[in-house]
C-alpha positions in Angstrom: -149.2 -77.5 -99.7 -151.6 -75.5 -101.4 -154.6 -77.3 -103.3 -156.7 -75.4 -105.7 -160.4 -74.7 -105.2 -162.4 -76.5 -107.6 -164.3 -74.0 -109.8 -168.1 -74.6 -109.4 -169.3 -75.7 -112.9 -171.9 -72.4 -114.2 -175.5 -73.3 -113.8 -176.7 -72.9 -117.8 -180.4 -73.7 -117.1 -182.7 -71.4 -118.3 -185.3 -68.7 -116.2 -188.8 -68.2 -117.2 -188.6 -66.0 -120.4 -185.4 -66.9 -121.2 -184.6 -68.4 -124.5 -181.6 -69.8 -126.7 -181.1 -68.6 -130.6 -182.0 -70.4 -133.4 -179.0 -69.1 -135.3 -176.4 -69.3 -133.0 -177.5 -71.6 -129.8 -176.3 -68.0 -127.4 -178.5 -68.3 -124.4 -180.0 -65.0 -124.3 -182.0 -63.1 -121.4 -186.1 -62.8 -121.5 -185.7 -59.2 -121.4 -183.6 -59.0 -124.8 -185.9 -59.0 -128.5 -182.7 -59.9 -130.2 -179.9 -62.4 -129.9 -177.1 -60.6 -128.2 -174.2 -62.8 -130.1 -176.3 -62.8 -133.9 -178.8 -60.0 -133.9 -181.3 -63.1 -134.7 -184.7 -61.9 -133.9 -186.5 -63.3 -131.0 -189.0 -65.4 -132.4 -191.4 -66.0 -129.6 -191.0 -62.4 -127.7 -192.9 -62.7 -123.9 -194.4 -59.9 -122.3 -190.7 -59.3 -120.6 -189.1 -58.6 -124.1 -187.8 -55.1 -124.4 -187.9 -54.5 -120.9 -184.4 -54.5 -120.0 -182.2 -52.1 -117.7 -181.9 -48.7 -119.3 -179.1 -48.2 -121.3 -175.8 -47.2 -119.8 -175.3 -43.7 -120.4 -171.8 -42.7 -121.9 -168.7 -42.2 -119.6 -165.6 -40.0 -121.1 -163.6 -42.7 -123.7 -166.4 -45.1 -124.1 -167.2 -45.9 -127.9 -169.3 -47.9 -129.7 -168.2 -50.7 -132.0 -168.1 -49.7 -135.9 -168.8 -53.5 -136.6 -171.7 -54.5 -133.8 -172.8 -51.0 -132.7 -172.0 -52.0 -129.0 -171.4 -49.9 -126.5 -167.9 -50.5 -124.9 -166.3 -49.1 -121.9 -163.3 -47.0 -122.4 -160.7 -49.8 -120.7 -161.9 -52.0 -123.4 -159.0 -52.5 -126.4 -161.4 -54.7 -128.2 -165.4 -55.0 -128.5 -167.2 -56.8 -125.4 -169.4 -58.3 -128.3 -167.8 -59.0 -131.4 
């Protein structure tokens, strides 16, 4: 008889730098100056703010979301983001 593997609960505890929006509660990375559900400005930006990976250059079919301005892969039907 097969049993299933019980899913490890995701660790939701914040890293240094980190921080969760005001507007919306999305925890968001130390590395990103706006809220990545919202757009809600960080309000207490740390020296890692804007510091992220470069930005994904485009690949053929990728397109940005008229709504959000996100940059979605070409396999994506619907927007990553929004």
């Amino acid at each position: 008889m097969l049993v299933p593997f019980p899913l490890q609960a995701k660790s939701r505890q914040l890293r240094p730098g980190d921080w969760n929006c005001f507007n919306c509660s999305f925890h968001n990375f130390a590395s990103r100056l706006y809220c990545f559900k919202c757009n809600a400005e960080n309000p207490n930006p740390g020296p890692q703010a804007g510091q992220g990976p470069p930005a994904q250059p485009f690949s053929h079919g990728d397109w940005m979301c008229p709504s959000c301005n996100f940059h979605n892969y070409s396999s994506r039907m619907h927007c990553k983001k929004c």
